[in-house]
ZAMARGU-4260 file (C-alpha; in steps of 0.2 Angstrom, whole numbers, plus 5000, padded with zeros to 4 digits):
<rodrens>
0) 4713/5019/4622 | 4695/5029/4624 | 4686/5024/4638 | 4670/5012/4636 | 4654/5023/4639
5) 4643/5013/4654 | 4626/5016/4656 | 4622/5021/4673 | 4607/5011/4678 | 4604/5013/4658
10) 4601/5029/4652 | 4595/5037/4667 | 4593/5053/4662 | 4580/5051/4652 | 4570/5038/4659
15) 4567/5033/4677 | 4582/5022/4680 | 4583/5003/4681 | 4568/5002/4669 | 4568/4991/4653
20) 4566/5008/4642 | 4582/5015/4651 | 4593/5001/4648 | 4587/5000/4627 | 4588/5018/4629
25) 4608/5016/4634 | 4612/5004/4620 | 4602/5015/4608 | 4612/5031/4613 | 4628/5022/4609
30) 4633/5014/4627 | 4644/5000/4629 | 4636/4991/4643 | 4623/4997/4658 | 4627/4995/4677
35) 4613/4985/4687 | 4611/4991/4706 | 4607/4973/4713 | 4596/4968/4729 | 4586/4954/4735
40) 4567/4950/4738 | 4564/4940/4752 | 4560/4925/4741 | 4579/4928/4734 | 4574/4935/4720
45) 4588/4948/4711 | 4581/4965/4708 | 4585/4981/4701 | 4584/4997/4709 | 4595/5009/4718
50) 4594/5005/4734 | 4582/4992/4744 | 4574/5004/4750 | 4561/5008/4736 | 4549/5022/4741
55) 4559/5035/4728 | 4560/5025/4713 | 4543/5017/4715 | 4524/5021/4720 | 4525/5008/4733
60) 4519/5024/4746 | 4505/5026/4737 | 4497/5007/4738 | 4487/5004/4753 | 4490/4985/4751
65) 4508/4989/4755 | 4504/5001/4768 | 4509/4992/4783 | 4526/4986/4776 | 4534/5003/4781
70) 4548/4999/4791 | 4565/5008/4800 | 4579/4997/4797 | 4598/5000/4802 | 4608/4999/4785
75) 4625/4999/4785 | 4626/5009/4800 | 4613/5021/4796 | 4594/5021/4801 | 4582/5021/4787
80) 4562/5022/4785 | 4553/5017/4773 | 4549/4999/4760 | 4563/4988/4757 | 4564/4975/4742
85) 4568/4962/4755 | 4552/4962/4765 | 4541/4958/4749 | 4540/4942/4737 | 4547/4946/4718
90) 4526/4944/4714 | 4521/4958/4726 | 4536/4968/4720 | 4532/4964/4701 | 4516/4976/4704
95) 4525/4991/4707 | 4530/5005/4692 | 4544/5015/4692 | 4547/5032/4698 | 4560/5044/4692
100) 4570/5047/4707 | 4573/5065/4706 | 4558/5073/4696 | 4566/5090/4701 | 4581/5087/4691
105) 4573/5076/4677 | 4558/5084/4675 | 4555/5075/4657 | 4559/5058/4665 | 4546/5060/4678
110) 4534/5061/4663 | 4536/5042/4663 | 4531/5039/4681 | 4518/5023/4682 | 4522/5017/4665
115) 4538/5004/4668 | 4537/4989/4681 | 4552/4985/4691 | 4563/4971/4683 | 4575/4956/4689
120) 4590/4955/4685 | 4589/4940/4675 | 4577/4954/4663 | 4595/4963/4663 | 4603/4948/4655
125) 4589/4947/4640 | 4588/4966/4637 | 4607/4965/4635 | 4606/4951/4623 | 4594/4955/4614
130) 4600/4971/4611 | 4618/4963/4607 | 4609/4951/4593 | 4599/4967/4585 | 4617/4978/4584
135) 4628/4964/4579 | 4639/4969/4593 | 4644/4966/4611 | 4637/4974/4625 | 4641/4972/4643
140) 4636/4972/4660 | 4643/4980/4677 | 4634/4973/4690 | 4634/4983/4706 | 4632/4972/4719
145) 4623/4984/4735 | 4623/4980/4754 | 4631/4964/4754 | 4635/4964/4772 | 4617/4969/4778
150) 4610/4956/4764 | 4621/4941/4772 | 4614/4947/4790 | 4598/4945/4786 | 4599/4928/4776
155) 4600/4933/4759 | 4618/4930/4754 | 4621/4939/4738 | 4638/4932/4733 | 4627/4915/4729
160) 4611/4923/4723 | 4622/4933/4709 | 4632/4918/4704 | 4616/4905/4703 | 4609/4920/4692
165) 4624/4922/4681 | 4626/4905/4678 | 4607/4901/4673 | 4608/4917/4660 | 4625/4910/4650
170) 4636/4924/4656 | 4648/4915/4666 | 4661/4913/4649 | 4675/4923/4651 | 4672/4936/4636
175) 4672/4951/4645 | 4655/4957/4645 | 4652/4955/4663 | 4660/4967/4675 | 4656/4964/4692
180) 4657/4977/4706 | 4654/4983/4725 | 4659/4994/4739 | 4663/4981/4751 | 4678/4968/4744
185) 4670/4955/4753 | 4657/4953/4740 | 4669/4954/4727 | 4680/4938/4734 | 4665/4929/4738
190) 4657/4930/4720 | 4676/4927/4713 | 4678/4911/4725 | 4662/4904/4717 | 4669/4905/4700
195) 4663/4917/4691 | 4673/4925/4677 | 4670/4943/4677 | 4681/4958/4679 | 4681/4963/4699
200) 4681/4982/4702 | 4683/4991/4719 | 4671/5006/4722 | 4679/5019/4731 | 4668/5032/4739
205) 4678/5052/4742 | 4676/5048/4760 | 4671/5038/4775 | 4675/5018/4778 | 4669/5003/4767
210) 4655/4993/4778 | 4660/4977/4777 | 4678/4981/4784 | 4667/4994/4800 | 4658/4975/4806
215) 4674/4967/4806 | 4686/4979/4812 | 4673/4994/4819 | 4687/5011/4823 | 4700/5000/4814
220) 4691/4998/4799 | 4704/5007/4783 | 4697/5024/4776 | 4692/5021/4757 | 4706/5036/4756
225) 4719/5023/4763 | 4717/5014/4748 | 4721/5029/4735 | 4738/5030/4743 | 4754/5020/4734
230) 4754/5007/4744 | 4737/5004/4745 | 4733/5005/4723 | 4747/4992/4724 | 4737/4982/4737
235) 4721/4981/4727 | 4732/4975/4713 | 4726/4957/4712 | 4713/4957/4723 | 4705/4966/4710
240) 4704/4970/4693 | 4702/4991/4695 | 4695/5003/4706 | 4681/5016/4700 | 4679/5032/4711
245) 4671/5048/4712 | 4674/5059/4697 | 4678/5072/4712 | 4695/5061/4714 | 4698/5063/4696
250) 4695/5082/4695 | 4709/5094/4706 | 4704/5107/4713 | 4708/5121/4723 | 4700/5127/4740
255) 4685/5137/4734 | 4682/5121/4724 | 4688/5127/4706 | 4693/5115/4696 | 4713/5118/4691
260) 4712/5101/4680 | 4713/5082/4682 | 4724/5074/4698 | 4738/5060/4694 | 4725/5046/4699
265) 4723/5040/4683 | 4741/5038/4681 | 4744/5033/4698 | 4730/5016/4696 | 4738/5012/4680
270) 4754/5011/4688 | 4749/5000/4699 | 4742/4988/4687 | 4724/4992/4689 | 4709/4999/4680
275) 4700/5016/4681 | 4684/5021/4681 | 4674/5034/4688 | 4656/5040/4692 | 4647/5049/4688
280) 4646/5062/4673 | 4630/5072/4672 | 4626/5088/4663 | 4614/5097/4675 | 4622/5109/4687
285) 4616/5099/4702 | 4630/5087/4699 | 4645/5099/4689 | 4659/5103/4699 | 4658/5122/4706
290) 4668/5128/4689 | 4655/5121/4675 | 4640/5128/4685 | 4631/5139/4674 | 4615/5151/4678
295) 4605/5149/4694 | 4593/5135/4690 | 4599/5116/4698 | 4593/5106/4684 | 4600/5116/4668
300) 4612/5112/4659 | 4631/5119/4664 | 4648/5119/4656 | 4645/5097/4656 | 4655/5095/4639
305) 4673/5103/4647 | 4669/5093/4665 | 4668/5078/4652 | 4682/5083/4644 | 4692/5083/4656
310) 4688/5068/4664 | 4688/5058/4648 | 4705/5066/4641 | 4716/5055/4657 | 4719/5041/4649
315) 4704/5033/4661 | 4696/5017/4659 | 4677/5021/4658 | 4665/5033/4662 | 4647/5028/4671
320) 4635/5044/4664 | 4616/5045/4663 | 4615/5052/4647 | 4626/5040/4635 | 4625/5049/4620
325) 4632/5064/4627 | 4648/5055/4632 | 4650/5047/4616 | 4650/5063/4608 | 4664/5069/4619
330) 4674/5050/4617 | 4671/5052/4597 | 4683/5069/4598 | 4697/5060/4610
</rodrens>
C-alpha cells in the first residue's frame, strides 16, 4: 500500500503554517489530508498554531495593545516567555496575522508575513470540505491535540472542547477522514471515551518521557523509547490505532550519523497490529539526515528525494511533509 501524503500544518513550506492558503495549498499539491496543531483561547475557543505560545508564528510582539499580556509560564515542565492563545479571547486573537515561523529557512514563505489571520479549527473543517466538494474526493484530517495536561490544569479541558467541535462540524461519522493524535495517551482516551470515531495515534518523540505519564508518575513515568520495544508496540495495540514517530527512528544509522538505510520499526509496529507514521520529511538541509546534506547553506535543498525514498520505500503508513507535492512525487514512483 503507498503511504497517504499529510499536510503538515498544510503545506508549510510554502506558506506560514496553519493559515488558510497553507491548508488549500496542501490539497492543491496533491495531499491527502492536513494535520491541525490544536490549542485553546481562554473563551475555549479551538485554535490553530504550533504551539500556545504564539510570538513566532504571529506579530503579536509587535501590538502595543497586547503589550502587557507577555507572560512566563511553566509548560510541561519547561519555563517559557512570551503570549500564549490562552490568555486572549478568539476576538483579540482574530486580530493577529501569521508569521512564517522560520524566515531563515523559508525565506519565500516569510514574503507572506501580515497577509493570513489565524483561524479556528472549526475554519479547518470547512477548508477541508470545501476543498473535498471542489476535487470530488475525500480529504482528511489529523488533529494534533497539544498540551493536554497543562490545558486541563488551567481549566481548559481539550478532550471536551475537541469533541463539542467535532461534533457541531459533521465529522463524527466513522469514514475515516478524521485522524486524531497526541503525545500524551491521556487525551487520546479521553476524546475516545466521549465518542468520537476517529483513528487514535500515539506520537512518540526519539527521546524523553511523555508529559502526561511525568504528573502522574514523576521519575516513574515510562521513556517514549519503552514503548518502541516488543512488549510495548504490542501494548499500544488497542489502546491505539498506530504510533507516528520521528523519521530519525525510521532512518538507521551509524555513529557518525550516516545513514546505513531504514531500521525494522516499520515492520516491527505492523507486527504488532499497529499503524506507522512518521514526521517529518523536509527538503532543506536543516532538517536531512547528516547523509543527504548537501553544500554549506542550511536552507538549500540536500539529497531530500533519496531521504524520502527511503523513508517512503518501508511499507509505512503516512508521511507528515511540508512540501506535499514533493512527496507525492516520490509515492507516484513506489
Amino acid at each position: 500500500m503507498k503511504p497517504i501524503v499529510i499536510g503538515h500544518r498544510g503545506a508549510s513550506g510554502y506558506r506560514p503554517e496553519h493559515t488558510r492558503s497553507a491548508y488549500e495549498l496542501a490539497f492543491a499539491l496533491g495531499a491527502d489530508a492536513v494535520e491541525p496543531d490544536i490549542v485553546a483561547t481562554r473563551d475555549g475557543v479551538l485554535v490553530v498554531r504550533h504551539e500556545n505560545e504564539i510570538s513566532g508564528t504571529t506579530d503579536v510582539a509587535s501590538r502595543a495593545e497586547f503589550a502587557d499580556r507577555r507572560a512566563t509560564k511553566l509548560l510541561d515542565g519547561k519555563e517559557l516567555t512570551g503570549w500564549f492563545t490562552e490568555d486572549f479571547t478568539w476576538p483579540e486573537l482574530s486580530t493577529l496575522r501569521a508569521r512564517e515561523r522560520i524566515p531563515e529557512i523559508r525565506r519565500s514563505s516569510a514574503t507572506f508575513d501580515g497577509r493570513f489571520p489565524i483561524l479556528r479549527l472549526r475554519d479547518v473543517f470547512e477548508i477541508i470540505d470545501r476543498a473535498a466538494e471542489h476535487e470530488k474526493r475525500a480529504f482528511g484530517m489529523v488533529a494534533e491535540i497539544k498540551h493536554a495536561t497543562y490545558f486541563d490544569s488551567i481549566g481548559l479541558p481539550l478532550d471536551e472542547l475537541f469533541a463539542e467541535e467535532v461534533n457541531a462540524a459533521g465529522w463524527n461519522g466513522a469514514d475515516g477522514r478524521l485522524t486524531i493524535e497526541s503525545f500524551e495517551q491521556g487525551v487520546l482516551d479521553g476524546i475516545y471515551a466521549r465518542g468520537i470515531y476517529g483513528k487514535r495515534v500515539y506520537l512518540i518523540e526519539a527521546r524523553g518521557k511523555p508529559f502526561d505519564q511525568v504528573a502522574r508518575l514523576g521519575a516513574k513515568a515510562p521513556h517514549y523509547a519503552d514503548y518502541l520495544t516488543g512488549a510495548g508496540l504490542y501494548g499500544l495495540s488497542g489502546r491505539v490505532d498506530g504510533i507516528s514517530v520521528d523519521k530519525s527512528l525510521i532512518l538507521e544509522t551509524d555513529e557518525a550519523g550516516r545513514v546505513l538505510g531504514a531500521s525494522d520499526l516499520v515492520d516491527q509496529a505492523h507486527a504488532a497490529g499497529l499503524e506507522i507514521y512518521c514526521w517529518t520529511l523536509r527538503p532543506e538541509n536543516r532538517f536531512l539526515a547528516k547523509s543527504f546534506r548537501r553544500g554549506r547553506l542550511k536552507a538549500d535543498y540536500g539529497d531530500w528525494l533519496t531521504e524520502f525514498r527511503t523513508i517512503m520505500r518501508t511499507g509505512i503508513d503516512g508521511v507528515f511533509v511540508d512540501h506535499p507535492d514533493l512527496a507525492v512525487m516520490v509515492r507516484d514512483e513506489l
